[in-house]
C-alpha positions in Angstrom: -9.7 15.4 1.1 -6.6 15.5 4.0 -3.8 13.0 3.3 -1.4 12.5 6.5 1.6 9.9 5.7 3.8 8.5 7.6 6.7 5.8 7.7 9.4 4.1 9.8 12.4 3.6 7.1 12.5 3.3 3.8 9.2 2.0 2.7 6.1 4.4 2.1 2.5 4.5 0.9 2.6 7.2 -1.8 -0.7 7.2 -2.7 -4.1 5.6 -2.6 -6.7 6.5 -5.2 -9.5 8.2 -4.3 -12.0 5.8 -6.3 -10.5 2.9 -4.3 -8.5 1.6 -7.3 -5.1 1.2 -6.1 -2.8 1.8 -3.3 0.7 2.6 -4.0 4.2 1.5 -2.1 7.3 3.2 -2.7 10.8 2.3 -1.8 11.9 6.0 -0.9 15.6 5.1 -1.2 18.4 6.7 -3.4 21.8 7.9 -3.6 24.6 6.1 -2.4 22.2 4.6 0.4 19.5 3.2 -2.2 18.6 -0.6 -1.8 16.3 -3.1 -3.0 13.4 -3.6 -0.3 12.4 -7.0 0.1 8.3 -7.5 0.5 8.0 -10.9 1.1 5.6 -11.6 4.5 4.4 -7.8 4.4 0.8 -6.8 4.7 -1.5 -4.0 3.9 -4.5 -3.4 6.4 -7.5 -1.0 5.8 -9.4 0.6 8.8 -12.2 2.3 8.8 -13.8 3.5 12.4 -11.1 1.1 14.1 -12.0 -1.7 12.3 -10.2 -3.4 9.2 -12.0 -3.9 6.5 -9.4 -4.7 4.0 -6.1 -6.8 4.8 -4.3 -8.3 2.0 -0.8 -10.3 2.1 2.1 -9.0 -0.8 4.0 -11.1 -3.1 7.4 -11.9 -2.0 8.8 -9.3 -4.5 12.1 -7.0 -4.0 10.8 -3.4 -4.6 14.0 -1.8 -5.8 15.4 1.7 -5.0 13.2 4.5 -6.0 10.3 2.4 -7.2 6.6 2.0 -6.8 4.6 -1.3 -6.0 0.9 -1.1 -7.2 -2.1 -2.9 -5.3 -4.9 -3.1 -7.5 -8.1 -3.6 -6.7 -10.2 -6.6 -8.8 -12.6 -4.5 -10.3 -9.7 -2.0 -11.2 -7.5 -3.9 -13.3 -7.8 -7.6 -14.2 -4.1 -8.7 -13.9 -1.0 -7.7 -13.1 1.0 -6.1 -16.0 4.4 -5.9 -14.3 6.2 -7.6 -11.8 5.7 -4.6 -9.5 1.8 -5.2 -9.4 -0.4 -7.1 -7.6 -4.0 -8.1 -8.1 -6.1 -7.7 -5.2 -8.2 -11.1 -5.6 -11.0 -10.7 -2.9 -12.0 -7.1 -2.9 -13.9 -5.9 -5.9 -12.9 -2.1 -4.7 -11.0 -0.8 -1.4 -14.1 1.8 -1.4 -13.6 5.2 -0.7 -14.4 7.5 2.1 -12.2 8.2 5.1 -10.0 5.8 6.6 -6.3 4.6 7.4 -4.1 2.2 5.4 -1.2 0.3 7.2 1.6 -1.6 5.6 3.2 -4.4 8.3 6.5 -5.8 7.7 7.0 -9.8 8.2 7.1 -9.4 11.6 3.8 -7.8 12.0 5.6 -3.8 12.8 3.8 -1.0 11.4 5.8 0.6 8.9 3.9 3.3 7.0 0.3 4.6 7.7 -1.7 6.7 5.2 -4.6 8.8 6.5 -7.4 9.6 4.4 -9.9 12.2 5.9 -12.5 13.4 3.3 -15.3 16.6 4.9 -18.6 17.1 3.6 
């Protein structure tokens, strides 16, 4: 598996799980620089072939400095265990295989993309 990432400030996608579990967000801010990143009105969208399979609105949450937000799938993990989860209600798995996750801000701007290639 090939994992490209990319992202416009300070909000990334750190990982997703190869089982189609979770996707993780991560506030990549520190220092003297670090702030809380508010969520509220973001999106994460799922294509696969050009096509979006998966698009599921965050919680209005602030993701501080340095920290990770969680999307679970359904059939992953029941219910949130910490305000910096979120239960993915509609989607028993984000399946697995190649594809691209998005995460739009409020505005509907892309602001981090991870690639997932898998060969063979």
């Amino acid at each position: 598996m090939t994992i490209q990432r990319s992202s416009k400030g300070t909000i990334g996608i750190a990982s997703a799980d190869q089982s189609g579990a979770n996707i993780v967000i991560e506030n990549t801010t520190s220092g003297a620089r670090s702030k809380p990143q508010d969520l509220t009105g973001y999106r994460m969208k799922k294509s696969v072939n050009g096509v979006v399979t998966i698009d599921v609105a965050l919680k209005s949450v602030s993701l501080p400095a340095g920290q990770k937000f969680t999307l679970w799938a359904k059939g992953a993990k029941d219910r949130a265990s910490g305000e910096l989860e979120q239960i993915a209600d509609g989607y028993f798995s984000f399946g697995v295989g190649s594809c691209i996750w998005n995460l739009f801000d409020e505005s509907g701007n892309e602001k981090a993309t991870l690639t997932a290639k898998f060969s063979g």
